[in-house]
N, C-alpha and C positions, 0 to 999 in steps of 0.2 A: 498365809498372807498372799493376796492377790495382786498380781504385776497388773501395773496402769498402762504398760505397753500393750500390755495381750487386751486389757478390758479396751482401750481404743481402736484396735482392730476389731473386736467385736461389734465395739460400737458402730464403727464405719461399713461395716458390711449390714447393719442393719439398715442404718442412713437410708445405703446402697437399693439393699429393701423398699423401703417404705419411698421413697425418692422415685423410684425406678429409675434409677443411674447407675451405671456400674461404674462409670466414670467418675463418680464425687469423691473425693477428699478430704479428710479431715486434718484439722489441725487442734491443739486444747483451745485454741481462742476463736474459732469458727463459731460462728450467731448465726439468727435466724435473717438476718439483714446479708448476710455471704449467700444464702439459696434463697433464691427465688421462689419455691414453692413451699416455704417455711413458713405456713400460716398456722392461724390459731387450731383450724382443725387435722390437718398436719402432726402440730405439735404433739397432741393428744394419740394421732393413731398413731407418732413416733413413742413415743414413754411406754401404751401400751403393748408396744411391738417390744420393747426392753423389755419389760415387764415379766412378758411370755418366756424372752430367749433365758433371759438369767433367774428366774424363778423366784423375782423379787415384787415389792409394792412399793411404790412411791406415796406416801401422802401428799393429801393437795396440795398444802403451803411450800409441798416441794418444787411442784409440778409450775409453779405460777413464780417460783424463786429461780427457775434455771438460766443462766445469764448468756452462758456459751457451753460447746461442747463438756469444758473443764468441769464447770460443776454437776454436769449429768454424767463424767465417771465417775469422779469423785464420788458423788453420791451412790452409785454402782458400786465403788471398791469399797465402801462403808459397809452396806450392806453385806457385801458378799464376804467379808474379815470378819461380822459378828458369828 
C-alpha cells in the first residue's frame, strides 16, 4: 500500500521539476489556476514527467479529468497499489 504523504512529496518535487521552482508548494487542492505557468502544454509535459518518475501511464480521459493536484495522486496511488 502506498502512502499519499510520500506520493505528494514526490509529486511536488516533480512540480518543482517541471515548474522550475524549487520554491512551489503543494497542497491536495492546488489547480492549475494556483500556478501561473500551468498551461495546457505544461500539463502534458507535467503527467509525462509522472509518468517517467513513477513508471506508470495515464490514459487520456485521465489526463483531460484531473481537477487538482488530489486527483493526480490519487490516480498515482491507484496505480502504484495494483
Amino acid at each position: 500500500m502506498t502512502n499519499a504523504h510520500s506520493i505528494l512529496k514526490e509529486v511536488e518535487s516533480i512540480f518543482q521539476e517541471v515548474f522550475e521552482d524549487s520554491t512551489l508548494k503543494l497542497t491536495e487542492n492546488t489547480t492549475a489556476h494556483d500556478i501561473a505557468e500551468w498551461d495546457s502544454v505544461q500539463h502534458l509535459l507535467l503527467l509525462h514527467a509522472l509518468e517517467q518518475h513513477f513508471f506508470i501511464k495515464f490514459a487520456l480521459e485521465e489526463m483531460i479529468s484531473f481537477q487538482n493536484v488530489r486527483d493526480i495522486c490519487g490516480s498515482i496511488k491507484q496505480k502504484l497499489d495494483k
